[in-house]
C-alpha positions in Angstrom: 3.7 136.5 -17.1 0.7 137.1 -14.6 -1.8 139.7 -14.4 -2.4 141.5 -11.4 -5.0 139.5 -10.7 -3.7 136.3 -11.8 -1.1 136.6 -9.0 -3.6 136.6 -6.8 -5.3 133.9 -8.1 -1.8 132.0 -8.2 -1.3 132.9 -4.5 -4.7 131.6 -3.5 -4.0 128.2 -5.3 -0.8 128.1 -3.7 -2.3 128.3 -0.4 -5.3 126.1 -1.3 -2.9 123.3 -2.3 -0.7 123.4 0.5 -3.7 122.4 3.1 -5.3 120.1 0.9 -8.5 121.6 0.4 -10.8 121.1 -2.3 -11.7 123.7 -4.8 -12.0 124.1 -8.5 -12.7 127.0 -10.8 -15.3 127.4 -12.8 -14.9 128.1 -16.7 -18.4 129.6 -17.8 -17.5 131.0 -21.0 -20.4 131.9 -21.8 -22.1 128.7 -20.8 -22.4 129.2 -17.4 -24.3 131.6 -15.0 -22.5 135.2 -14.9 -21.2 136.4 -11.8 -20.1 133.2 -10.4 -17.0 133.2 -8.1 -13.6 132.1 -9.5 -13.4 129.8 -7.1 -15.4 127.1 -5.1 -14.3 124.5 -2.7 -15.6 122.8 0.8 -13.1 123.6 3.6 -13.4 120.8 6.3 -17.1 120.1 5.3 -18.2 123.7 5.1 -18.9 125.3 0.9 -16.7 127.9 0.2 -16.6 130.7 -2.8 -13.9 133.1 -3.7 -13.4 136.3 -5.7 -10.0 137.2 -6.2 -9.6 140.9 -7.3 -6.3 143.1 -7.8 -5.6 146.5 -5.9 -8.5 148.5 -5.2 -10.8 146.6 -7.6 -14.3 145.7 -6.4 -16.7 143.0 -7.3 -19.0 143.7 -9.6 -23.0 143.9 -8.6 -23.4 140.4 -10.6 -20.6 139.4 -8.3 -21.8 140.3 -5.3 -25.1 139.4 -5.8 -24.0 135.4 -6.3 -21.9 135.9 -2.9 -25.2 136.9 -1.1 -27.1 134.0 -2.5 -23.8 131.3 -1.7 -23.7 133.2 2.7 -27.8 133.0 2.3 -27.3 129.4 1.8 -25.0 128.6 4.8 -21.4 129.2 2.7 -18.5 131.2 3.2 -17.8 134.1 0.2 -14.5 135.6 0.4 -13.1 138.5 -1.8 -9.6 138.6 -1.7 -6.8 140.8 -2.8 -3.0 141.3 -1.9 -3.7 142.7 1.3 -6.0 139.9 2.6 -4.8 136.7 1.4 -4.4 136.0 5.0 -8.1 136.1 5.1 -8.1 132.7 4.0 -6.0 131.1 6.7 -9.3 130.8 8.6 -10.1 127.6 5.8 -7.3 125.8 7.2 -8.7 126.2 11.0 -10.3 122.5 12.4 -13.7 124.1 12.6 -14.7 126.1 9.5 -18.2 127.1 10.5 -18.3 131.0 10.3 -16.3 134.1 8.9 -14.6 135.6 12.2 -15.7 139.0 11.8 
């Protein structure tokens, strides 16, 4: 059985898979750096971080602090719930090279 989250996370591999596009998620453990996306991938040549969150929840400042450094680089951080999975359509596009909005 899934958590909330872990649906989404399922959902988002799903749709990962079915368009072929690279990504892995990182295991820190306690090894790694904290606040690190849950996933990471290049979309059509263009570096690529997720967050997948349940509900209402909300990244956390670590979070969103590694997302700032990852779009100050030149990548693409999503946060993704239920409600926007869609949001990630736009990795499937030809040309990934900015977030529409």
């Amino acid at each position: 059985m899934y958590t909330p989250e872990g649906k989404v996370k399922a959902a988002i591999k799903k749709l990962l898979d079915e368009h072929s596009i690279y990504y892995f998620m990182p295991a820190t453990g306690g090894y790694g750096r904290s606040g690190v996306p849950d996933f990471i991938g290049c979309a059509r040549g263009r570096f690529f971080s997720i967050e997948a969150k349940a509900g209402k929840a909300k990244p956390t400042a670590l979070q969103l602090r590694e997302m700032e450094r990852i779009k100050a680089a030149g990548g693409l951080a999503f946060v993704i719930n239920e409600e926007t999975i869609d949001d990630l359509y736009y990795l499937t596009l030809p040309s990934v090279t900015r977030l529409p909005r």
